[in-house]
PDB file of N, CA, C and O in Angstrom:
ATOM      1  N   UNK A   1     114.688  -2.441 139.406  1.00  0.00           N
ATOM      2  CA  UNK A   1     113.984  -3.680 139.613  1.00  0.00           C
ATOM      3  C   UNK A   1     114.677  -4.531 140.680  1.00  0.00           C
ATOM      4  O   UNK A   1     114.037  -5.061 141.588  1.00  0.00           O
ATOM      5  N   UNK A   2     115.903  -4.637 140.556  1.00  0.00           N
ATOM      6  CA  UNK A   2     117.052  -5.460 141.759  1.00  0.00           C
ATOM      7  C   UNK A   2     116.587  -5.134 142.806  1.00  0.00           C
ATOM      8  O   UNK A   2     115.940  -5.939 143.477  1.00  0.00           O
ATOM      9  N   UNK A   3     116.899  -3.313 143.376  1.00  0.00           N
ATOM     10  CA  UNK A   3     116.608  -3.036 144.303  1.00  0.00           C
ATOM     11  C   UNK A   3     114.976  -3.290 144.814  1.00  0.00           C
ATOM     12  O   UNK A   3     114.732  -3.149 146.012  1.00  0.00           O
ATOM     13  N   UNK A   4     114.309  -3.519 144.238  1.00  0.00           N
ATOM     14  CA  UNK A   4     113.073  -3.081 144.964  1.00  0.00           C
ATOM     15  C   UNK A   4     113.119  -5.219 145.506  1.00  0.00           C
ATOM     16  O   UNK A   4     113.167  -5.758 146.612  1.00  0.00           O
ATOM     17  N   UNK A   5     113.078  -5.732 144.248  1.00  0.00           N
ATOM     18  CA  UNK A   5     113.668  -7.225 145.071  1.00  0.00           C
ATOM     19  C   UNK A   5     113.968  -7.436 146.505  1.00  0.00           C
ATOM     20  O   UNK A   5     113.467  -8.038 147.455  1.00  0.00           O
ATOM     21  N   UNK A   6     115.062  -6.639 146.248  1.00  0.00           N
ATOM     22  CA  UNK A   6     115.877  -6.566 147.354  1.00  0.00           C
ATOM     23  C   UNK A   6     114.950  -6.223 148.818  1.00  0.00           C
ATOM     24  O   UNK A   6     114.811  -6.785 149.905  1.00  0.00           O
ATOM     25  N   UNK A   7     114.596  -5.391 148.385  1.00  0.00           N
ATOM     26  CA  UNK A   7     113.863  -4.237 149.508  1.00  0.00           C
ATOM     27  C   UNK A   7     112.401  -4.740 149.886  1.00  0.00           C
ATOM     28  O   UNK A   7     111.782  -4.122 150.753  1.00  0.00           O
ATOM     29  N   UNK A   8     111.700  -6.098 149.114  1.00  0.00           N
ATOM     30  CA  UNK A   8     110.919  -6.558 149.043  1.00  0.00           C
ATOM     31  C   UNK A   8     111.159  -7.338 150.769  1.00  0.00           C
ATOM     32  O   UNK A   8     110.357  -7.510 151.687  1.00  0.00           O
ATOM     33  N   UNK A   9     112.703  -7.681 150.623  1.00  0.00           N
ATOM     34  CA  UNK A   9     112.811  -8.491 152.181  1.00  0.00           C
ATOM     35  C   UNK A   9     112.856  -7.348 153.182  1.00  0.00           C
ATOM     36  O   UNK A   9     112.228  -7.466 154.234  1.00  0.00           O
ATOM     37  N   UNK A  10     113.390  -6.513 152.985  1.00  0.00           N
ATOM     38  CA  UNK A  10     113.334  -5.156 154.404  1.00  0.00           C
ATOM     39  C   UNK A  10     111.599  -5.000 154.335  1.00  0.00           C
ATOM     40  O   UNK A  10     111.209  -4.533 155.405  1.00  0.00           O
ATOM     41  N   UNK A  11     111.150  -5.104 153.956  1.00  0.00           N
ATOM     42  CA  UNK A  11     109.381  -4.792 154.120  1.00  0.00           C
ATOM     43  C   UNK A  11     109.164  -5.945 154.797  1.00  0.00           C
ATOM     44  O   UNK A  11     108.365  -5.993 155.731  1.00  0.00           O
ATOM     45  N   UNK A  12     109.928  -7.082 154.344  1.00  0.00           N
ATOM     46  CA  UNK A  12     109.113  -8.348 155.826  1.00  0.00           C
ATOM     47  C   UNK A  12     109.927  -8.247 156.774  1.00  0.00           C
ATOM     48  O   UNK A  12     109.440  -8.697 157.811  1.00  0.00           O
ATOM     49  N   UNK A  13     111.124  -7.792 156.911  1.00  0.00           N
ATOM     50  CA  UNK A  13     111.353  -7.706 158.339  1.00  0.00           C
ATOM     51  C   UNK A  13     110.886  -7.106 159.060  1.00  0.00           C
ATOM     52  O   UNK A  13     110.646  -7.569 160.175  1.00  0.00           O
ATOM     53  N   UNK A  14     110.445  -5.356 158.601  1.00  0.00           N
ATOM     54  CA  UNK A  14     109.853  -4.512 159.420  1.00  0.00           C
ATOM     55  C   UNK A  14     108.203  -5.080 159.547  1.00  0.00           C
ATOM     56  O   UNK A  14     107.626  -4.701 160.566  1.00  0.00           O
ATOM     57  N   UNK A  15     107.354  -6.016 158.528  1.00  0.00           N
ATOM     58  CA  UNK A  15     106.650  -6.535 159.099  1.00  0.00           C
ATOM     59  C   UNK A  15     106.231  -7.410 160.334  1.00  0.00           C
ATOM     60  O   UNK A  15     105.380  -7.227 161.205  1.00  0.00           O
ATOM     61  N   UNK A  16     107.393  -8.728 160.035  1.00  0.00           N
ATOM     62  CA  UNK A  16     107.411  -9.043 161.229  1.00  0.00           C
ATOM     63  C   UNK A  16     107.897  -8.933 162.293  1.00  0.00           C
ATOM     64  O   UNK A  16     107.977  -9.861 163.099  1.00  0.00           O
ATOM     65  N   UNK A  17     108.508  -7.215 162.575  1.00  0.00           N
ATOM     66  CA  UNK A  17     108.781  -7.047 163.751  1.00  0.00           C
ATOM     67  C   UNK A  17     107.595  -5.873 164.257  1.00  0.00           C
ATOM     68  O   UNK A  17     107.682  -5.001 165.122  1.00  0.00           O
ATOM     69  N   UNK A  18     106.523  -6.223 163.388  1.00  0.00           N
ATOM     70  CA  UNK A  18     105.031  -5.814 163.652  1.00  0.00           C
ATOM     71  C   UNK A  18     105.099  -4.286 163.543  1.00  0.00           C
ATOM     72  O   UNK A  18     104.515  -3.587 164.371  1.00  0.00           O
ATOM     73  N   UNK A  19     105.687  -3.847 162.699  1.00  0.00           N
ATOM     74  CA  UNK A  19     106.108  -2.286 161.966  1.00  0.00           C
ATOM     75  C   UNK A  19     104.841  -1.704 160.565  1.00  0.00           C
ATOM     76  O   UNK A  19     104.481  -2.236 159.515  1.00  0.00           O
ATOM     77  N   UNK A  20     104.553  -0.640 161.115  1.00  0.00           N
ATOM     78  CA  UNK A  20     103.886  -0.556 160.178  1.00  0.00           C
ATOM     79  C   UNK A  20     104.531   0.676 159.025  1.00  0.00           C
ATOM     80  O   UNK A  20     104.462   1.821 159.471  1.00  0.00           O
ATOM     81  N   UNK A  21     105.186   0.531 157.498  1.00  0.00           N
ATOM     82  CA  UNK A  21     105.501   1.177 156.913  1.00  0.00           C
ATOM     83  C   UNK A  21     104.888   1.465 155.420  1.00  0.00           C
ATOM     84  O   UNK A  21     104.268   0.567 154.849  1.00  0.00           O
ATOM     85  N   UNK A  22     105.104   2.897 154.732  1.00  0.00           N
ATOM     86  CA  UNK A  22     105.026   2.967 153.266  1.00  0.00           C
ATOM     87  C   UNK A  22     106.193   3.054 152.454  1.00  0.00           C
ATOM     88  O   UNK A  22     106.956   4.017 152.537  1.00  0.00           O
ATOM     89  N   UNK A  23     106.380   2.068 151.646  1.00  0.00           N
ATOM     90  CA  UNK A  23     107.671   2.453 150.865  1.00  0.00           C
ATOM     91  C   UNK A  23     107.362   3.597 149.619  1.00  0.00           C
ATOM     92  O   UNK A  23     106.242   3.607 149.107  1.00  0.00           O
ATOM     93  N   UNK A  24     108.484   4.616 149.135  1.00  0.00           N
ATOM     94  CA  UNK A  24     108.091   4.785 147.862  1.00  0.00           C
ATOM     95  C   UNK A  24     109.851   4.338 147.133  1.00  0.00           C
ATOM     96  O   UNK A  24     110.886   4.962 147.367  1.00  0.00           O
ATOM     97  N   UNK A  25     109.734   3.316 146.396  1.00  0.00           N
ATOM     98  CA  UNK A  25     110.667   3.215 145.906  1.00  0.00           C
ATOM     99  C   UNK A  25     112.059   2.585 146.528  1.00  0.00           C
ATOM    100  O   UNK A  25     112.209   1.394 146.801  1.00  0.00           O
ATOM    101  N   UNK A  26     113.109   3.686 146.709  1.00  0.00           N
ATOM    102  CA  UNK A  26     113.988   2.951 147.245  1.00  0.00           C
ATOM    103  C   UNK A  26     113.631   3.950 149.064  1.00  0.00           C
ATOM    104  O   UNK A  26     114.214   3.685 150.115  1.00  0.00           O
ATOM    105  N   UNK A  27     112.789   4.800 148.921  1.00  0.00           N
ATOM    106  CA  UNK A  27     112.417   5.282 150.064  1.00  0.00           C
ATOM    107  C   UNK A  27     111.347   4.859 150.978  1.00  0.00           C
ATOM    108  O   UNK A  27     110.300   4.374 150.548  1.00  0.00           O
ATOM    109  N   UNK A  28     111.679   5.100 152.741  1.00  0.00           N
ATOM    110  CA  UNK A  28     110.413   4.186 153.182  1.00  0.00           C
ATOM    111  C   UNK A  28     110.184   5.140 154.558  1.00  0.00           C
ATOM    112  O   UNK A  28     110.926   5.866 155.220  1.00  0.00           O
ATOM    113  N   UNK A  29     108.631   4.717 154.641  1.00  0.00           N
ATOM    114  CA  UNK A  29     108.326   5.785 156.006  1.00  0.00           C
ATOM    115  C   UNK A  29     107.884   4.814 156.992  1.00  0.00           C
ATOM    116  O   UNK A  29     106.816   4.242 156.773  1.00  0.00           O
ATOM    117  N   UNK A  30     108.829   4.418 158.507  1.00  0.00           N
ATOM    118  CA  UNK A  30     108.311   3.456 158.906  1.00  0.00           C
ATOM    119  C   UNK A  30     107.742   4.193 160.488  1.00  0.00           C
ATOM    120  O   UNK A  30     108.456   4.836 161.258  1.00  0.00           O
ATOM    121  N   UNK A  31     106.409   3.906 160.652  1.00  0.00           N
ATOM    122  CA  UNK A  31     105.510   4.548 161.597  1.00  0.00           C
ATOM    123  C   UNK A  31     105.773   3.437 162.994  1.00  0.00           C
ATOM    124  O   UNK A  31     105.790   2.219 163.175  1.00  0.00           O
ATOM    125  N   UNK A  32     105.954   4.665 163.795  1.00  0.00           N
ATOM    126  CA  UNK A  32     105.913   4.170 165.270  1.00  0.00           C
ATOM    127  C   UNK A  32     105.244   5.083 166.337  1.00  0.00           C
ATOM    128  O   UNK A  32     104.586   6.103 166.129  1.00  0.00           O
ATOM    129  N   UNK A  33     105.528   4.549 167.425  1.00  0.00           N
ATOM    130  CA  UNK A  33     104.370   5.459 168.668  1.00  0.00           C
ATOM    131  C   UNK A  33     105.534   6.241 168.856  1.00  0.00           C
ATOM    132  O   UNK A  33     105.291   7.379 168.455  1.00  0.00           O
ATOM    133  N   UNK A  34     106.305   6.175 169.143  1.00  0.00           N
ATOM    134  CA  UNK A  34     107.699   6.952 170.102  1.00  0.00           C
ATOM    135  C   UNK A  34     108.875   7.636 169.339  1.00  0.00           C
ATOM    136  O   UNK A  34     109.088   7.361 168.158  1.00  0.00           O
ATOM    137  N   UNK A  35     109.496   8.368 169.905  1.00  0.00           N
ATOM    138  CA  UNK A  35     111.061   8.652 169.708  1.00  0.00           C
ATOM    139  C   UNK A  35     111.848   7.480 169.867  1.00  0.00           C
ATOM    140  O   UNK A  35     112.682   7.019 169.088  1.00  0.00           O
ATOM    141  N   UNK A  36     111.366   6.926 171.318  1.00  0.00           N
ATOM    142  CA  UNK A  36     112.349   6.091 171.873  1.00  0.00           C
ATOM    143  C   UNK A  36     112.102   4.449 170.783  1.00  0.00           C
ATOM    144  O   UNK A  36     112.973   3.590 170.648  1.00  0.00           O
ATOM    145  N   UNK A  37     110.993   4.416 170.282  1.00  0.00           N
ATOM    146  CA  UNK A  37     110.839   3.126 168.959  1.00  0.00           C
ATOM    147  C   UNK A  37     111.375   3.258 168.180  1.00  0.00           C
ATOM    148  O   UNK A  37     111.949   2.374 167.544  1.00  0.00           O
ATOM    149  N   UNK A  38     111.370   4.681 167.911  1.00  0.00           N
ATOM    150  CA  UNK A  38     112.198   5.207 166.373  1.00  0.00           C
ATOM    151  C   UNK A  38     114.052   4.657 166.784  1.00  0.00           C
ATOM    152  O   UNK A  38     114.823   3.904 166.189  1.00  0.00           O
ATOM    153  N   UNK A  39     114.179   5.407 167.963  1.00  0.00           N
ATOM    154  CA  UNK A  39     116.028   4.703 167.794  1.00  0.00           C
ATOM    155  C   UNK A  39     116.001   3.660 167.677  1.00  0.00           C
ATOM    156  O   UNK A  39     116.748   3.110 166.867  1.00  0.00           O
ATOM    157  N   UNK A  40     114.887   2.781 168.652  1.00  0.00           N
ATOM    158  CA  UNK A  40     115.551   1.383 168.190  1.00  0.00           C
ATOM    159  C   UNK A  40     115.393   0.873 167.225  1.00  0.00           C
ATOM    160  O   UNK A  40     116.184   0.072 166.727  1.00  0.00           O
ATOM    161  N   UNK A  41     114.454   1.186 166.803  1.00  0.00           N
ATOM    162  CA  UNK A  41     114.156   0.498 165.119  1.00  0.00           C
ATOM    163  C   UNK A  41     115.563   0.812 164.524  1.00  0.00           C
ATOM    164  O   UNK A  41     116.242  -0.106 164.062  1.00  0.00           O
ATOM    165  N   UNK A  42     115.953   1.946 164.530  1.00  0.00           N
ATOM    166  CA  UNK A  42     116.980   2.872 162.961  1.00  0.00           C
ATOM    167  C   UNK A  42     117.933   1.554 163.038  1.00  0.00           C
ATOM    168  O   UNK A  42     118.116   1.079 161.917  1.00  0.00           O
ATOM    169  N   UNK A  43     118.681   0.741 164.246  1.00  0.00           N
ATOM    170  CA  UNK A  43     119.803   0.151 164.237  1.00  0.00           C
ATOM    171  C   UNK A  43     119.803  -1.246 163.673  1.00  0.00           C
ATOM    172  O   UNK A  43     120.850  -1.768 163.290  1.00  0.00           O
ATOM    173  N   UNK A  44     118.481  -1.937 163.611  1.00  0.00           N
ATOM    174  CA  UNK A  44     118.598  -3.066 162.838  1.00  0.00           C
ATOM    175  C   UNK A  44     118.532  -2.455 161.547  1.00  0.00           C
ATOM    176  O   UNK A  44     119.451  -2.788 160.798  1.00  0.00           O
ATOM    177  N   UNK A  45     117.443  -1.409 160.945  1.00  0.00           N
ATOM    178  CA  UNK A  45     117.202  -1.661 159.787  1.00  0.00           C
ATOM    179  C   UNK A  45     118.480  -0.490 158.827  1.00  0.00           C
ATOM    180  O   UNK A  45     118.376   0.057 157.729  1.00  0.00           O
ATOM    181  N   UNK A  46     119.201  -0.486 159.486  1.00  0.00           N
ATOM    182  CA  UNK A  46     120.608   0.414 159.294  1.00  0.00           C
ATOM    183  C   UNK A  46     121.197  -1.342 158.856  1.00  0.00           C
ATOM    184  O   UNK A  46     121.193  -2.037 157.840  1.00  0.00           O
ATOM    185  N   UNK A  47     121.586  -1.467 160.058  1.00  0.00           N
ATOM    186  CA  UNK A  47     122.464  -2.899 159.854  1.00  0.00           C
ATOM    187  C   UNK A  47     122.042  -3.987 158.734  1.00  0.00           C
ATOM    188  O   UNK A  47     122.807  -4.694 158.078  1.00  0.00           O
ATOM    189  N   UNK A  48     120.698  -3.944 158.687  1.00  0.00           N
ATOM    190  CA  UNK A  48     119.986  -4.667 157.258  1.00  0.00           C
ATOM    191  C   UNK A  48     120.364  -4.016 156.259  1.00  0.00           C
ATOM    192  O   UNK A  48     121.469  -4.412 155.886  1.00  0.00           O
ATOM    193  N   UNK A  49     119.832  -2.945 155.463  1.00  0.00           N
ATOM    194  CA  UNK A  49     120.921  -2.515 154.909  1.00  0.00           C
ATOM    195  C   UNK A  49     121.899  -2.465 154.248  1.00  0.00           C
ATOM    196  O   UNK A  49     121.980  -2.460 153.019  1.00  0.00           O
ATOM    197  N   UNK A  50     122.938  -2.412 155.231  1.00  0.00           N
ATOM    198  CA  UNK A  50     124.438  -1.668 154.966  1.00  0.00           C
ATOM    199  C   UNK A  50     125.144  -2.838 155.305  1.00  0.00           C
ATOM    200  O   UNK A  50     126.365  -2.798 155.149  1.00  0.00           O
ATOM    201  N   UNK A  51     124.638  -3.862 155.732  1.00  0.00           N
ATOM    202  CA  UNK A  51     125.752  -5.322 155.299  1.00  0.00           C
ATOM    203  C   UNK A  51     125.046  -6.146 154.457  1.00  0.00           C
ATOM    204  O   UNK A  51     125.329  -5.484 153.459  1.00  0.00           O
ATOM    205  N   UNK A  52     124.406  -6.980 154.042  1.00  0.00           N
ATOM    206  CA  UNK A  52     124.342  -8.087 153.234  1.00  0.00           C
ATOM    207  C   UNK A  52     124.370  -6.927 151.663  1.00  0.00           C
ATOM    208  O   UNK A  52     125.347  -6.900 150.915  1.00  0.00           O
ATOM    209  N   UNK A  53     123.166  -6.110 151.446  1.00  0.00           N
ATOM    210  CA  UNK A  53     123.225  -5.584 149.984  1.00  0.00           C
ATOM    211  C   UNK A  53     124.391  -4.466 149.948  1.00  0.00           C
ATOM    212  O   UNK A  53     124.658  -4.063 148.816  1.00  0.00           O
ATOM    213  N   UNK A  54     125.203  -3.844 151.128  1.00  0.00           N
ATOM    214  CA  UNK A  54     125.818  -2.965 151.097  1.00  0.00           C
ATOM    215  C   UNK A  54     125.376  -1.665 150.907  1.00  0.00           C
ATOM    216  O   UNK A  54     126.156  -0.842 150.428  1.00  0.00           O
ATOM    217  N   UNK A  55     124.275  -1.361 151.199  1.00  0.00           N
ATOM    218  CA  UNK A  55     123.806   0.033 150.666  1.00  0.00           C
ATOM    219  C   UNK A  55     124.027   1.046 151.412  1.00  0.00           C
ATOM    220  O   UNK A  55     123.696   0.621 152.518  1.00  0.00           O
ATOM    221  N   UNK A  56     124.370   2.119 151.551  1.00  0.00           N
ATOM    222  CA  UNK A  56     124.610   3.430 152.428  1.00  0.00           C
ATOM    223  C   UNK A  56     123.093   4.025 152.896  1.00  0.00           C
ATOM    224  O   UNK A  56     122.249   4.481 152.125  1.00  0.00           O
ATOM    225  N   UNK A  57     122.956   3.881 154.578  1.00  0.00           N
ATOM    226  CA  UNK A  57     121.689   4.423 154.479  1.00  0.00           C
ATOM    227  C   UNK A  57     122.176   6.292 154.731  1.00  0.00           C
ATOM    228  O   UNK A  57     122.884   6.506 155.715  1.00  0.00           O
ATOM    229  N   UNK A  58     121.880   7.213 154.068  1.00  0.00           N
ATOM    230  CA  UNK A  58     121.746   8.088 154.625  1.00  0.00           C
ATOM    231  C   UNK A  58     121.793   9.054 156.213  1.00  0.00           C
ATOM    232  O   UNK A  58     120.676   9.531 156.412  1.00  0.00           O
ATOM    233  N   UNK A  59     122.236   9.217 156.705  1.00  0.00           N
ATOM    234  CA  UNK A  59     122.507   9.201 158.106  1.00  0.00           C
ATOM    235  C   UNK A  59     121.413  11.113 157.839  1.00  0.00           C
ATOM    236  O   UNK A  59     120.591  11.422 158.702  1.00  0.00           O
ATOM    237  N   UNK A  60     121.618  11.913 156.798  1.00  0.00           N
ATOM    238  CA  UNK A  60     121.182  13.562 156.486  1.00  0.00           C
ATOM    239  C   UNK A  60     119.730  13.241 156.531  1.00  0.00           C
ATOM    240  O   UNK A  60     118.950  13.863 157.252  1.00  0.00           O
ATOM    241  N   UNK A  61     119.272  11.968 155.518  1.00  0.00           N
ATOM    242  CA  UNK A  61     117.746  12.148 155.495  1.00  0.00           C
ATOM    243  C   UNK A  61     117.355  11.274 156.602  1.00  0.00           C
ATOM    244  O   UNK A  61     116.319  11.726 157.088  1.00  0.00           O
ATOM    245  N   UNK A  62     117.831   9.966 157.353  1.00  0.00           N
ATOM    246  CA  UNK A  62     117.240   9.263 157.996  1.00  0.00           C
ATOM    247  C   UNK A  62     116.903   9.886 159.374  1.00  0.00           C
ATOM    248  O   UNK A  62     117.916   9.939 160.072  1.00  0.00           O
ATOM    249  N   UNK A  63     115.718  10.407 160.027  1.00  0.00           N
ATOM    250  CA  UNK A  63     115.257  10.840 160.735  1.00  0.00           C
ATOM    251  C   UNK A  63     114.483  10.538 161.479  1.00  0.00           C
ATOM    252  O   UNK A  63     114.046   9.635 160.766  1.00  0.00           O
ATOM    253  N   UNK A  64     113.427  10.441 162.976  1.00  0.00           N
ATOM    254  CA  UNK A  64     112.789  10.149 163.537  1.00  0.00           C
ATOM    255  C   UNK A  64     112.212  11.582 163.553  1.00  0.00           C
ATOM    256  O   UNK A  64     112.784  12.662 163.700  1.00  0.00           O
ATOM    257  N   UNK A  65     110.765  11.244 163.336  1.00  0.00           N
ATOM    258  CA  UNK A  65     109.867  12.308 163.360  1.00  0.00           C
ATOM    259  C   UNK A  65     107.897  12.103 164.217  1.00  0.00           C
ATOM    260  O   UNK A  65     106.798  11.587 164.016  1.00  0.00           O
ATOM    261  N   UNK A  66     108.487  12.751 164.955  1.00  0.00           N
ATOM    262  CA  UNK A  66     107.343  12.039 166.488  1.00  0.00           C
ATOM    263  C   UNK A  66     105.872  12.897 166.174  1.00  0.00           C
ATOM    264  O   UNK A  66     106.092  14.108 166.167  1.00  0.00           O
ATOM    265  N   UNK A  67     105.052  12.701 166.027  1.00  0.00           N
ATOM    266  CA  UNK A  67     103.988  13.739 165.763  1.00  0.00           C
ATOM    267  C   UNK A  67     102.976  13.285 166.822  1.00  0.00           C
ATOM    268  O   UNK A  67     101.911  13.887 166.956  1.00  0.00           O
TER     269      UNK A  67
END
């Protein structure tokens, strides 16, 4: 329940940085046009994250996947 709280604010950031994502849980799929959107996105929402709640994002599952 904490976490999803929590994670309730990473869903408005990636909103208002006009992101369109699905969460499931503590997992989230955030859709972009590019490769090159995907890096930049990973580094804020890494840094969101892994300083204020401290959470470890995954570096094995976090991936950019261009279709």
């Amino acid at each position: 329940m904490l976490s999803n709280i929590y994670l309730h604010r990473f869903d408005m950031l990636l909103e208002d940085m006009g992101l369109k994502l699905v969460r499931y849980a503590d997992d989230c799929d955030i859709h972009v046009k590019s490769r090159m959107a995907a890096d930049r996105v990973m580094k804020p929402c890494t840094s969101f994250l892994e300083v204020a709640p401290k959470l470890k994002v995954s570096q094995e599952r976090a991936r950019s996947a261009h279709r």
